[in-house]
C-alpha positions as a Markdown table, in Angstrom:
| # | Residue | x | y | z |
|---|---|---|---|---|
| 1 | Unk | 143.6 | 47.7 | 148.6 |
| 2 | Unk | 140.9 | 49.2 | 150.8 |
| 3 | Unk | 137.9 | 50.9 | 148.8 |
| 4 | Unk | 136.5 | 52.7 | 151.5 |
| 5 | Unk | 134.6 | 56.1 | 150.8 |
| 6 | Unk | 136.2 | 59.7 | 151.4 |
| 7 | Unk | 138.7 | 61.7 | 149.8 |
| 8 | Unk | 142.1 | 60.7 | 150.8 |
| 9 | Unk | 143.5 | 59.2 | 147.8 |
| 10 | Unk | 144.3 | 55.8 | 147.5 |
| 11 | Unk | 147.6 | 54.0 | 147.7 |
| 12 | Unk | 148.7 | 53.0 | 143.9 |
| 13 | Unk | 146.9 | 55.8 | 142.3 |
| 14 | Unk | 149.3 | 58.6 | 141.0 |
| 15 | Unk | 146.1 | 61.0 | 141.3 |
| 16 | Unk | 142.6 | 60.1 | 140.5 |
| 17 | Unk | 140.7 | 61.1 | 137.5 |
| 18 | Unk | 139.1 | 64.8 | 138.2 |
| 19 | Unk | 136.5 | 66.9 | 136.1 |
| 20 | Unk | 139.2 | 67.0 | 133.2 |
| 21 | Unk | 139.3 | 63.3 | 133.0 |
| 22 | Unk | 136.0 | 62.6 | 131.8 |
| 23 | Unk | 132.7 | 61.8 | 133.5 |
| 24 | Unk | 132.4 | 62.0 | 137.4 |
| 25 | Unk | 130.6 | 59.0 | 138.9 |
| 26 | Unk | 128.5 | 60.8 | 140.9 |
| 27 | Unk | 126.5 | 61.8 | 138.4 |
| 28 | Unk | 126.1 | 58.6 | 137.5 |
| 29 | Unk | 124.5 | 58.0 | 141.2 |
| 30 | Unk | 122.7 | 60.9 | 140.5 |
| 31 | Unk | 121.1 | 59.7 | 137.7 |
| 32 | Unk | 120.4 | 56.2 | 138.7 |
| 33 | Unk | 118.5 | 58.2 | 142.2 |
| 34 | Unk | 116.7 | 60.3 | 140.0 |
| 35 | Unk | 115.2 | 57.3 | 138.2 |
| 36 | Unk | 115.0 | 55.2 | 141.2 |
| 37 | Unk | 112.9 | 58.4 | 142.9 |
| 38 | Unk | 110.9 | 58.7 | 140.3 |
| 39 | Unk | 109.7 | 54.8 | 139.6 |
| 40 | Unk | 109.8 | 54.1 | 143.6 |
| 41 | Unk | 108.3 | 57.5 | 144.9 |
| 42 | Unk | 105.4 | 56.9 | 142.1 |
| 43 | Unk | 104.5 | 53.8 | 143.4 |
| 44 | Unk | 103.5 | 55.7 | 146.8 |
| 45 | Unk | 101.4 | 58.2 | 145.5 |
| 46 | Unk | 99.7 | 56.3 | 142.3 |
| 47 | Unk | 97.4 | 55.0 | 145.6 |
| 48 | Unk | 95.8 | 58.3 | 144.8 |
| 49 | Unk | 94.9 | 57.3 | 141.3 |
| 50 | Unk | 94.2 | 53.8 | 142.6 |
| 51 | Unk | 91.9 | 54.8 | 144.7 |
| 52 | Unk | 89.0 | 55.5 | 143.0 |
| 53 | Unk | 88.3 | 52.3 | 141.0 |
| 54 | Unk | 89.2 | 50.6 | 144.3 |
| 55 | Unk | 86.1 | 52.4 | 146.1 |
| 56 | Unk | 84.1 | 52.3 | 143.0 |
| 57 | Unk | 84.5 | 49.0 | 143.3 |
| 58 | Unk | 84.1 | 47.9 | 146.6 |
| 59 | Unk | 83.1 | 50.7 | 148.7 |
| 60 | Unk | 85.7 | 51.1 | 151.0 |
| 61 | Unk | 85.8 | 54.5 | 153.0 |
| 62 | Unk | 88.4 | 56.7 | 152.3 |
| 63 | Unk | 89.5 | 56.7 | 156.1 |
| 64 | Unk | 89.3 | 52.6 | 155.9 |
| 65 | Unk | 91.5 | 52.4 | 152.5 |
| 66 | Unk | 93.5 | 55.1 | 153.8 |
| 67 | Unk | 95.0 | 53.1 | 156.5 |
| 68 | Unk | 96.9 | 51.0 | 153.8 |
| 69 | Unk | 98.8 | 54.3 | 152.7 |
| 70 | Unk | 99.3 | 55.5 | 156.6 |
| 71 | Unk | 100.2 | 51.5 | 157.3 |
| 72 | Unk | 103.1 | 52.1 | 154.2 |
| 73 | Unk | 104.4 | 55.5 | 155.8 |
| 74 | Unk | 104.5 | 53.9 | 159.4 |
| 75 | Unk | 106.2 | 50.8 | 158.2 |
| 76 | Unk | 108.7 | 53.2 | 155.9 |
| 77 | Unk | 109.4 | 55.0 | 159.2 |
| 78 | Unk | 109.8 | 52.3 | 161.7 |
| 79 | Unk | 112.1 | 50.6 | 158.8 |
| 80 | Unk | 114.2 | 53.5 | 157.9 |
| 81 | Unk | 116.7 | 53.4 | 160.7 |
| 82 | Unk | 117.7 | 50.2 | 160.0 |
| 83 | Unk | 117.9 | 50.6 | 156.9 |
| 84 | Unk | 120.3 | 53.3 | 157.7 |
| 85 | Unk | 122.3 | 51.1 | 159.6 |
| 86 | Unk | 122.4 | 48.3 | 157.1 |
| 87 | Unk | 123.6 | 50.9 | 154.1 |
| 88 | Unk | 126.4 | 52.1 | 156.9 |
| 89 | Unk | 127.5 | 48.2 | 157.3 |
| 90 | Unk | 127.1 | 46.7 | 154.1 |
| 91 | Unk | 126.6 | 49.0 | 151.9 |
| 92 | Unk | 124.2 | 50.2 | 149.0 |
| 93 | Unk | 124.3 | 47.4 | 146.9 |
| 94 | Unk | 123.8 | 45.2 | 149.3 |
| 95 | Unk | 120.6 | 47.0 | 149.9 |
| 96 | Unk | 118.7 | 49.1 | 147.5 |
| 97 | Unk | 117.7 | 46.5 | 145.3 |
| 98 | Unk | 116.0 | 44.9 | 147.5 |
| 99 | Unk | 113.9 | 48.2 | 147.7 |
| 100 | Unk | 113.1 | 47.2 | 144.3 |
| 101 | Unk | 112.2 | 43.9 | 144.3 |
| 102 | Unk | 109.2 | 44.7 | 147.1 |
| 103 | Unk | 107.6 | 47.3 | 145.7 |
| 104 | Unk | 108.1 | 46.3 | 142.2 |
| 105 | Unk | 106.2 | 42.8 | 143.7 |
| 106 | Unk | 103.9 | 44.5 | 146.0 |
| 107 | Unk | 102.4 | 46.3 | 143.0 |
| 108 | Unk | 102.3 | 43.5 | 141.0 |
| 109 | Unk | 100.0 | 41.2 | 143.5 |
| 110 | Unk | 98.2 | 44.4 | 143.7 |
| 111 | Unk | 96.6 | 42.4 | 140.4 |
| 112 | Unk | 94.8 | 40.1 | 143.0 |
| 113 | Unk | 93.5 | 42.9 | 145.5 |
| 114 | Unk | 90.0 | 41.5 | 146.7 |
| 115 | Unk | 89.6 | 42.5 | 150.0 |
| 116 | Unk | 91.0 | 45.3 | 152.6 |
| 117 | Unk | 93.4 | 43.1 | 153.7 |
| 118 | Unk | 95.3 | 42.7 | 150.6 |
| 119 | Unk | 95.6 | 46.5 | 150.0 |
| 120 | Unk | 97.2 | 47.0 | 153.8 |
| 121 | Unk | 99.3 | 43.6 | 152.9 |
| 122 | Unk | 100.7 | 44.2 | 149.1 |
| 123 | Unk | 100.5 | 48.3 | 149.0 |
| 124 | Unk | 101.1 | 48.9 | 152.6 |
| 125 | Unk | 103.5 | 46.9 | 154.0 |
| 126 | Unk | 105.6 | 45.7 | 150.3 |
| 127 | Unk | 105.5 | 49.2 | 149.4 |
| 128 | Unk | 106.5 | 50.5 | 152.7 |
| 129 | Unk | 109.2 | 48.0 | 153.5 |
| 130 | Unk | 110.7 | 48.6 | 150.2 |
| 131 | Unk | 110.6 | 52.6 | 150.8 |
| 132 | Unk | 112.3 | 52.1 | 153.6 |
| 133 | Unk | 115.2 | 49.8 | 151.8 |
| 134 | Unk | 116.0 | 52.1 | 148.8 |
| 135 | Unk | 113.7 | 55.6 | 149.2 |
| 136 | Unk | 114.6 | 58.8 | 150.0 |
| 137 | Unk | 116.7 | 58.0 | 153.0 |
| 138 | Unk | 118.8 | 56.0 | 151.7 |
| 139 | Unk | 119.2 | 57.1 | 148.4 |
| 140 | Unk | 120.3 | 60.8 | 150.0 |
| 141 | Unk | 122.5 | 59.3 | 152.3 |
| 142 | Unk | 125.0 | 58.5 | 149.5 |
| 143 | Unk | 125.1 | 61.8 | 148.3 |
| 144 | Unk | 127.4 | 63.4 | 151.0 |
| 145 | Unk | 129.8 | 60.5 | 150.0 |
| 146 | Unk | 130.1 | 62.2 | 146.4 |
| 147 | Unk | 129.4 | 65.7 | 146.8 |
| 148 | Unk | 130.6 | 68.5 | 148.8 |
| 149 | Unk | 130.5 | 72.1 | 147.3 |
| 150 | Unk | 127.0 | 70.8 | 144.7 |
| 151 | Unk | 125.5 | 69.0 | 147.9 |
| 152 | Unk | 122.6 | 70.6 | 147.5 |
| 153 | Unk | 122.5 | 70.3 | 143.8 |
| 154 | Unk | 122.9 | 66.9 | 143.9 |
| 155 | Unk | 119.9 | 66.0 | 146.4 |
| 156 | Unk | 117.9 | 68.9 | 144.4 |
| 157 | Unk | 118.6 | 66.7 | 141.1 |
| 158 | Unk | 118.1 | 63.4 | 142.5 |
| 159 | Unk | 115.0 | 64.3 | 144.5 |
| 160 | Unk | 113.4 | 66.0 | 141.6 |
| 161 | Unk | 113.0 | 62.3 | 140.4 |
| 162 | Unk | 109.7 | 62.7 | 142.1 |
| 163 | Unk | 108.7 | 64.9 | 140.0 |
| 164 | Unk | 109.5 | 63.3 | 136.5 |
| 165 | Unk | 107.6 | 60.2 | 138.1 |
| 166 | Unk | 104.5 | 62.4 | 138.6 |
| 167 | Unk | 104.6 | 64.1 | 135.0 |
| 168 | Unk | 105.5 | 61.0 | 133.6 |
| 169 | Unk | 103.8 | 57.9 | 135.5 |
| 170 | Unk | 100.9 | 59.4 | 136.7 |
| 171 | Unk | 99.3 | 60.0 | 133.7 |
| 172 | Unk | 100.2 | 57.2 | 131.9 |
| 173 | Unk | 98.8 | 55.0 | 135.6 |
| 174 | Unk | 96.1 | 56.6 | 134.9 |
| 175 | Unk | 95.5 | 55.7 | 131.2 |
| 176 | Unk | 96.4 | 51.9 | 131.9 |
| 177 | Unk | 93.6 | 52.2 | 134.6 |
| 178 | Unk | 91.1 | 54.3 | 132.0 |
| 179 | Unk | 92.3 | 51.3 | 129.1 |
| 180 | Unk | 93.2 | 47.9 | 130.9 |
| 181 | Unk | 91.6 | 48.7 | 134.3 |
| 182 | Unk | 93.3 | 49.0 | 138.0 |
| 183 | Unk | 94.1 | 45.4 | 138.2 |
| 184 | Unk | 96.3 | 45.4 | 134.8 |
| 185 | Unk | 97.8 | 48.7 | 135.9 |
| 186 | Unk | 99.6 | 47.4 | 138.9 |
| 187 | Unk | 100.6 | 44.3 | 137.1 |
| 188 | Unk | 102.4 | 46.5 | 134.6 |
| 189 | Unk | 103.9 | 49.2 | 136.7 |
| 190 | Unk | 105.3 | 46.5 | 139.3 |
| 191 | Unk | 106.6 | 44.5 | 136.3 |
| 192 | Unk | 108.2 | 48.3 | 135.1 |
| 193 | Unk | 110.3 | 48.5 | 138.2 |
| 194 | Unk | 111.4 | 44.8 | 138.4 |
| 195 | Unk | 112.7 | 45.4 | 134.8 |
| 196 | Unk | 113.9 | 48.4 | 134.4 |
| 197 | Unk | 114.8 | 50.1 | 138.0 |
| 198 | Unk | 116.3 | 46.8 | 139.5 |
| 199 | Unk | 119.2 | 45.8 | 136.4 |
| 200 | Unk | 119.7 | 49.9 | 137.0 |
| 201 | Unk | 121.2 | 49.3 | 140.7 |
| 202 | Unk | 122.6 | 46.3 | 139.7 |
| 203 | Unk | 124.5 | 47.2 | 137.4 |
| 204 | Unk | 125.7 | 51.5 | 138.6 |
| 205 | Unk | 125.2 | 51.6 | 142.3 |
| 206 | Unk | 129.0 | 52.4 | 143.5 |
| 207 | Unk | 129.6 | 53.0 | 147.6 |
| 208 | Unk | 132.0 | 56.3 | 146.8 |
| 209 | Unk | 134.1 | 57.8 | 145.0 |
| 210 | Unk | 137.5 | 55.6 | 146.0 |
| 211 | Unk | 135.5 | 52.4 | 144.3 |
| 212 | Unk | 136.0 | 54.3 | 141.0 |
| 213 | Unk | 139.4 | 55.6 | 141.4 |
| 214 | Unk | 138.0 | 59.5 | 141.9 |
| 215 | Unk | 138.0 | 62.0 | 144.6 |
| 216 | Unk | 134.5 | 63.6 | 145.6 |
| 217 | Unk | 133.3 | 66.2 | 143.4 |
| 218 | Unk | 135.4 | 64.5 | 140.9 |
| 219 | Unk | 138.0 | 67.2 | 142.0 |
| 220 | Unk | 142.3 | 66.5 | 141.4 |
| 221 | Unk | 144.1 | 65.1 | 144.5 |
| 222 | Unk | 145.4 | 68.6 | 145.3 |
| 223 | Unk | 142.1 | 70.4 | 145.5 |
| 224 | Unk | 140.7 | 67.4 | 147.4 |
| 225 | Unk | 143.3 | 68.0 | 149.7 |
| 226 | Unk | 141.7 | 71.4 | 150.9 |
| 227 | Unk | 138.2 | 69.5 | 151.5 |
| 228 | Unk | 137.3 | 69.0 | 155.2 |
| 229 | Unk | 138.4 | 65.2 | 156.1 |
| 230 | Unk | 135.2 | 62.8 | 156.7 |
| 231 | Unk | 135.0 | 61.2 | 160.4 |
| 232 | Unk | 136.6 | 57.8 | 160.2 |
| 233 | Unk | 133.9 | 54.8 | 159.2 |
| 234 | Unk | 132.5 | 53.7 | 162.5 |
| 235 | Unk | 129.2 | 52.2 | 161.9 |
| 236 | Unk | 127.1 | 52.8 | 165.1 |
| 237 | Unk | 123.9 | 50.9 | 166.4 |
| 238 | Unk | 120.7 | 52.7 | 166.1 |
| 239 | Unk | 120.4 | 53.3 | 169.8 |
| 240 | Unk | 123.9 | 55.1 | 170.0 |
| 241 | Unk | 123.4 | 56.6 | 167.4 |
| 242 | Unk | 119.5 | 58.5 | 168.5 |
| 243 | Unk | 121.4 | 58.9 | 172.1 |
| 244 | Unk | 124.0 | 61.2 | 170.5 |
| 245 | Unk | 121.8 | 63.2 | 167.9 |
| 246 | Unk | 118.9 | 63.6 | 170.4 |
| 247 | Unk | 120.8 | 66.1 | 172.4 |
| 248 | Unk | 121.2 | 68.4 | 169.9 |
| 249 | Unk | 118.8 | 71.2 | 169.1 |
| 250 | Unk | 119.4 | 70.8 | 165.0 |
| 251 | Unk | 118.0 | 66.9 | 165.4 |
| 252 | Unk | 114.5 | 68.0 | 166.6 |
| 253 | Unk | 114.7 | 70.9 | 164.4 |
| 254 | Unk | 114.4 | 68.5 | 161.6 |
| 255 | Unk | 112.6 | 66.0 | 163.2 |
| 256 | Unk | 109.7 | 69.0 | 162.9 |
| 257 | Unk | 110.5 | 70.0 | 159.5 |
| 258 | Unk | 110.4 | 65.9 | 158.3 |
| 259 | Unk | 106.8 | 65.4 | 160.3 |
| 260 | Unk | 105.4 | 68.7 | 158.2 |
| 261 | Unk | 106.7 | 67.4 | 155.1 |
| 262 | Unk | 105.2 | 64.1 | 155.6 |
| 263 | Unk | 102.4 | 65.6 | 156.5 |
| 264 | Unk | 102.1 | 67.6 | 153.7 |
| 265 | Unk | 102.8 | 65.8 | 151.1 |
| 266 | Unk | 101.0 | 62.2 | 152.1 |
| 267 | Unk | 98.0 | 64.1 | 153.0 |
| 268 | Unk | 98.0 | 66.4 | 149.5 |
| 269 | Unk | 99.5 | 63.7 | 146.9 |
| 270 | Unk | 97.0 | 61.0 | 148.3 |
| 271 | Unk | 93.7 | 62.6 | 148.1 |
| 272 | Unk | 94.7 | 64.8 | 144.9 |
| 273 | Unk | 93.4 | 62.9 | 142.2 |
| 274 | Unk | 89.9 | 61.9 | 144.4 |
| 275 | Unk | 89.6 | 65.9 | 144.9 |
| 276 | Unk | 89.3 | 66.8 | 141.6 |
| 277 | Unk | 87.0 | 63.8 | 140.8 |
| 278 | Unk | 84.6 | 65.2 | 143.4 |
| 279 | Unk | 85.1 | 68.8 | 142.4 |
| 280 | Unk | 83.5 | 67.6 | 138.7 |
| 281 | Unk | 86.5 | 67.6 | 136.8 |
| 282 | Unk | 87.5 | 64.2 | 135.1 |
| 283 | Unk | 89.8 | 61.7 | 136.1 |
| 284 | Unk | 92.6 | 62.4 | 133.2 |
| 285 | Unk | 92.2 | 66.0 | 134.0 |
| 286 | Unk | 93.1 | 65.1 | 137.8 |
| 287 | Unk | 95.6 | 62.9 | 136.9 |
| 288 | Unk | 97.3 | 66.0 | 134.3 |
| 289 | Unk | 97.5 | 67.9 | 137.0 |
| 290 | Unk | 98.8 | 65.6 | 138.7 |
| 291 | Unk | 101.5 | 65.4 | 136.6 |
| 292 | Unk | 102.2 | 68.9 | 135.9 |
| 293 | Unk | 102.1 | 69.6 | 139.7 |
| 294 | Unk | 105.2 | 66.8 | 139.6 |
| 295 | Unk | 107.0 | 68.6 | 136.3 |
| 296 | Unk | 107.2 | 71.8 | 138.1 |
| 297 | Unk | 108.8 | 70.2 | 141.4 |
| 298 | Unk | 111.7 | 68.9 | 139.5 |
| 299 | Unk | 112.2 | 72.6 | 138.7 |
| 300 | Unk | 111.8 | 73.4 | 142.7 |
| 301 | Unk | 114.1 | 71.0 | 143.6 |
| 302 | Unk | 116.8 | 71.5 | 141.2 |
| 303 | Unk | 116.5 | 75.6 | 141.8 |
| 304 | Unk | 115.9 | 75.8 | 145.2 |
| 305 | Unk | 118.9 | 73.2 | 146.1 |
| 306 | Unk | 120.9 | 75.1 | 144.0 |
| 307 | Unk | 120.2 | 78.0 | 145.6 |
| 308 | Unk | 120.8 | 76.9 | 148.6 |
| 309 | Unk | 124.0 | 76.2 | 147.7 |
| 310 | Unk | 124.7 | 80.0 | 147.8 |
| 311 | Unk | 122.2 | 81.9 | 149.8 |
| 312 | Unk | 121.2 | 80.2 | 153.7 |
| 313 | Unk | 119.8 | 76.7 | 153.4 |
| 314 | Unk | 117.3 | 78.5 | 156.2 |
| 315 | Unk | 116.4 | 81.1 | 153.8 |
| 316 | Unk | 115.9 | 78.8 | 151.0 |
| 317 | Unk | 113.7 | 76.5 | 153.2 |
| 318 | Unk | 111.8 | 79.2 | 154.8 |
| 319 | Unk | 110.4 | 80.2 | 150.8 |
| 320 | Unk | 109.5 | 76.6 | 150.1 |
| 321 | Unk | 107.4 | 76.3 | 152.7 |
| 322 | Unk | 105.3 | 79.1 | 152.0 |
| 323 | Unk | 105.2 | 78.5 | 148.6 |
| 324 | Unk | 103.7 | 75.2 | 149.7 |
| 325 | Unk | 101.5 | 76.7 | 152.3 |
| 326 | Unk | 100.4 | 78.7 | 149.7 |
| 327 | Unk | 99.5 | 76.2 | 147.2 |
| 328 | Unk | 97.5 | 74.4 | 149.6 |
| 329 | Unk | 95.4 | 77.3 | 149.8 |
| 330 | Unk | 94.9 | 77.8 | 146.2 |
| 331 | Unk | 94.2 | 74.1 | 146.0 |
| 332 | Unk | 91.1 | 74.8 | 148.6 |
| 333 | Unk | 89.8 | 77.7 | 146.1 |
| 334 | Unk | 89.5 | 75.4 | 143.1 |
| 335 | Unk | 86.0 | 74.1 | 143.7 |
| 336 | Unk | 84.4 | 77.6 | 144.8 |
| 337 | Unk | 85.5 | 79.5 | 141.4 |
| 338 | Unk | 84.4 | 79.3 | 138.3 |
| 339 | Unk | 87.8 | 79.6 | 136.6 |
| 340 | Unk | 88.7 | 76.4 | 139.0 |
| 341 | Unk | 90.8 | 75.2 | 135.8 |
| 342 | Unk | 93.0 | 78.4 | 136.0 |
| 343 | Unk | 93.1 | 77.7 | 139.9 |
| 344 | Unk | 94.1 | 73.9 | 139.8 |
| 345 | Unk | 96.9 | 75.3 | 137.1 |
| 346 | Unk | 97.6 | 78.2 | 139.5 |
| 347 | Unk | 97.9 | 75.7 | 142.3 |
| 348 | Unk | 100.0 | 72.9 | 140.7 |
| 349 | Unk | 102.7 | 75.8 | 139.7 |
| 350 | Unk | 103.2 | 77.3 | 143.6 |
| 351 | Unk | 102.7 | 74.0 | 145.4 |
| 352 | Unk | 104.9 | 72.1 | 142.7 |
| 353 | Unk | 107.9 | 74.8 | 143.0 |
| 354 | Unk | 107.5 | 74.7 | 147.0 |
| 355 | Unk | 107.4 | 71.2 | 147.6 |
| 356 | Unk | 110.0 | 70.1 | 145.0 |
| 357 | Unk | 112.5 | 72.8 | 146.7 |
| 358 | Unk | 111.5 | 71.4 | 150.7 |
| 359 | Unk | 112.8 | 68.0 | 150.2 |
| 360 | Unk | 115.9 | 69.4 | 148.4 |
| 361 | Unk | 116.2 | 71.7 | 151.3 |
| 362 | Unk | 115.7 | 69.3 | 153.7 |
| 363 | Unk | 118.0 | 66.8 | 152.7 |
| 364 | Unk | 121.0 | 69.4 | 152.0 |
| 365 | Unk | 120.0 | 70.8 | 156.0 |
| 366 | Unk | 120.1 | 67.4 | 157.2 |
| 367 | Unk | 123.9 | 66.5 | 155.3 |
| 368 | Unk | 125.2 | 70.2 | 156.8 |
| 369 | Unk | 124.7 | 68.6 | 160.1 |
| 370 | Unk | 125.0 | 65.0 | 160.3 |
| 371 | Unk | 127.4 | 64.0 | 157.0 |
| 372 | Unk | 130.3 | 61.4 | 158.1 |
| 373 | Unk | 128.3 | 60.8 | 161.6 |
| 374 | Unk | 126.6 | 57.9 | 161.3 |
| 375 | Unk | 124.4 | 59.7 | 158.2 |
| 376 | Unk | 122.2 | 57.4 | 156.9 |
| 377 | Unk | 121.1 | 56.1 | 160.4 |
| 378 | Unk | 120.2 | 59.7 | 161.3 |
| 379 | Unk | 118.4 | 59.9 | 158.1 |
| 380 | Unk | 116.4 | 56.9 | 158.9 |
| 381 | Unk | 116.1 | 58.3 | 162.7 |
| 382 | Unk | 114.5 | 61.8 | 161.1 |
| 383 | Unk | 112.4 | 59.8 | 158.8 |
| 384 | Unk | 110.5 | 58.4 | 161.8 |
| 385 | Unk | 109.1 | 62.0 | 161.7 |
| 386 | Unk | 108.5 | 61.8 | 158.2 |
| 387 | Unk | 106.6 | 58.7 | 158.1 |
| 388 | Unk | 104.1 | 60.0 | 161.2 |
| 389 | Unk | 103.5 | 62.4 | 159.3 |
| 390 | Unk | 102.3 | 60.0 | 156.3 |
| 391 | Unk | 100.9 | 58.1 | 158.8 |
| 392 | Unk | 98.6 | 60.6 | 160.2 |
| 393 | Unk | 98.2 | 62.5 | 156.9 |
| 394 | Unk | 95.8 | 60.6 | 154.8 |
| 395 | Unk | 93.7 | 59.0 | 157.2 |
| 396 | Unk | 93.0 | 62.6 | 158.9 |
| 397 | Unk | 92.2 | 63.6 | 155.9 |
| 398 | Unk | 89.8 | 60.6 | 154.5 |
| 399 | Unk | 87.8 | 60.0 | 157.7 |
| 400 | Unk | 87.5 | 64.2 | 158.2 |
| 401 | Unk | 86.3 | 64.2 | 154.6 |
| 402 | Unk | 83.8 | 61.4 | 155.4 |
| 403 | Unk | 82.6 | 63.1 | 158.4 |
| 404 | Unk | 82.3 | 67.1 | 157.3 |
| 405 | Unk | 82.0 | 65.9 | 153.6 |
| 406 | Unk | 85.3 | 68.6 | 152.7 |
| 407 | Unk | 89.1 | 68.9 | 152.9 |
| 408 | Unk | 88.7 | 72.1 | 154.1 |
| 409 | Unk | 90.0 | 71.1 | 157.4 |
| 410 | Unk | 92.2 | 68.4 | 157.0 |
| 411 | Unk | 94.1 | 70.9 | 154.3 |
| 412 | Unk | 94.0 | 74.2 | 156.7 |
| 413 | Unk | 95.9 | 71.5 | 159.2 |
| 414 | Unk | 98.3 | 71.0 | 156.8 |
| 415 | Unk | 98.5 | 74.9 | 156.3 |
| 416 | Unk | 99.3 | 75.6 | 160.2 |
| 417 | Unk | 101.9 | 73.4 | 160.2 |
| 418 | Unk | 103.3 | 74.9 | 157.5 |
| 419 | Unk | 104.0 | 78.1 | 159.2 |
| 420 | Unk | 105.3 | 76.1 | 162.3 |
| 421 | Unk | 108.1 | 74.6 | 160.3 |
| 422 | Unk | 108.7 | 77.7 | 158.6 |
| 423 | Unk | 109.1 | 79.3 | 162.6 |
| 424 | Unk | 111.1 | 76.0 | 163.4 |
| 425 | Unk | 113.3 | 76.8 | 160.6 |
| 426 | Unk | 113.9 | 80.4 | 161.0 |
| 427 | Unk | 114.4 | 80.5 | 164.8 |
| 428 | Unk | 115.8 | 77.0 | 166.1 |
| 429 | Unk | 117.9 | 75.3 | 163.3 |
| 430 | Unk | 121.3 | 76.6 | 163.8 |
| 431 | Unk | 123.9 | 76.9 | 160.6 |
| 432 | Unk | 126.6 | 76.8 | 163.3 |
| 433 | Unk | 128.8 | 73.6 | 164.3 |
């Protein structure tokens, strides 16, 4: 019997188990992207606690040690589509551990980091590769194969991840730097992954709901029914694919909206924890609010998905980023108060709540126009943007910091294209088919 995803029920099943027979798998899926997110997504932005004993200790510019981080969002970006395209084919176990066993390896040689080289080598490209294999894009192209009325629920819970990884992982990085030093800090965060996230995927990861004898949404064969029928499974090359989507105006709608979040958060999360250090506040402090600013985007992500569930994703969007925007601005203000400590608290509860509900947005957007059409290579396509964005992002913002000696205008970047997404959003994504 076939096990191919959707929601026609299959042959041999009287009707598949719905939300009266007991768990739905999805949430299982859920869970397990939540987890991944949070371990995976950590390892990206832990370069930001990372990177003070690494110039401490060699003196690296930020702009030079930068470059690893922008070489991990380019390599994420270029890799994505395939990636897409491999999930589509093969499927997601045939994939996302993988994700796991680079980064979770590329941390862990991180132990033997004595020279430039070996950051671009083990954090950039390991880390980025293994983005790229199980990261955001892949793990939210499976949620459209499980969820249709929580869509945006579902990517708001799973994306919120990020956030647990932040309140959870950044701190305690930062104490196994403080205690063991950085060297002993990758070697036991990369061993974390291999041990913990990997025998996860293993062991959960399901393609759809057909593999477990349910419907999606976990809904009865009759309600099913009444669901809008996915596109047949036609697995597309890459270059197809991008020659269809490019045409349309919703594809470089969210091509804009990916580059600003990219932009946004590469260029905040990576120079967070060196900002506070240099506006006299400790390193455990930085890395609390670190972590707090993480908490409060789970809450983002999980409210603002599920509102926009029920109000216009557009709407939804359009308050995260200013709620992002804003926090940016707040983050500016911390060194020029007195009360910075109020500020940085200030800041990590608007930016946290914003950014948190943009990716949930985002990836909710992206599933109302693409899910069943080749979804996880457009994913990957749009994450091109996304991964520019990191690309650009932290380097601008080392090297103009080395230069002017302030984020002040790296950040008010950041700010303006803010607003243009926000325009972007309002006025050329379209809700309609």
């Amino acid at each position: 019997m076939s096990k191919s995803g959707g929601s026609t029920p299959a042959s041999g099943h009287s009707a598949r188990r719905g939300r009266t027979g007991g768990l739905y798998f999805g949430w299982v899926i859920v869970g397990v992207s939540f987890i991944t997110m949070g371990f995976h997504m950590s390892a990206t932005f832990s370069f930001s606690l990372f990177q003070v004993p690494l110039i401490e200790e060699f003196g690296w510019s930020r702009g030079a040690l930068g470059g690893a981080f922008a070489l991990s969002m380019s390599l994420y970006a270029i890799c994505s589509p395939a990636a897409g395209s491999i999930l589509e084919r093969k499927g997601p176990r045939a994939l996302l551990p993988w994700g796991s066993v680079s980064i979770g390896t590329g941390l862990m040689l991180g132990f033997f980091i004595s020279s430039l080289w070996h950051a671009y080598i083990f954090i950039g490209v390991m880390i980025g590769v293994g983005l790229a294999l199980s990261g955001f894009v892949t793990l939210n192209a499976l949620m459209p194969r499980w969820f249709f009325r929580n869509r945006g629920l579902a990517a708001g819970i799973a994306i919120s991840g990020i956030g647990i990884g932040s309140f959870i992982l950044m701190p305690t990085i930062e104490r196994l730097i403080a205690v063991f030093g950085w060297r002993y800090a990758y070697l036991i965060f990369g061993a974390s992954i291999l041990l913990i996230i990997l025998p996860l995927k293993l062991l959960l990861i399901r393609n759809a709901p057909a593999d477990v004898g349910q419907n999606i949404d976990g809904v009865s064969d009759e309600e099913a029914a009444g669901f809008p029928k996915p596109p047949a499974s036609n697995p597309q090359k890459v270059g197809e694919v991008f020659r269809s989507a490019n045409r349309e105006r919703n594809f470089w709608a969210l091509m804009i909206i990916a580059f600003v979040i990219g932009l946004n958060n590469n260029s905040i999360w990576s120079q967070l924890q060196i900002f506070f250090v240099d506006a006299n506040f400790s390193t455990a402090f930085g890395a609390f609010v670190f972590g707090l600013t993480g908490a409060i985007r789970i809450l983002g992500s999980i409210v603002l998905g599920w509102a926009s569930d029920r109000i216009a994703r557009k709407m939804a969007q359009a308050i995260a980023l200013f709620l992002s925007g804003l926090g940016v601005l707040v983050l500016l203000s911390v060194p020029h108060f007195s009360n910075g400590v109020v500020l940085a608290f200030m800041f990590a509860a608007i930016y946290g709540f914003g950014v948190g509900g943009m990716s949930a947005c985002y990836a909710a957007m992206c599933a109302d126009a693409y899910a069943g059409r080749s979804f996880a290579v457009i994913m990957g396509l749009l994450e091109i943007a996304f991964g520019l964005g990191g690309f650009v992002g932290p380097p601008m913002a080392g090297f103009m910091f080395d230069y002017t000696g302030s984020y002040v205008l790296p950040f008010c970047i950041v700010i303006i294209f803010q607003a243009v997404a926000l325009l972007v959003c309002q006025f050329v994504y379209s809700t309609e088919k």
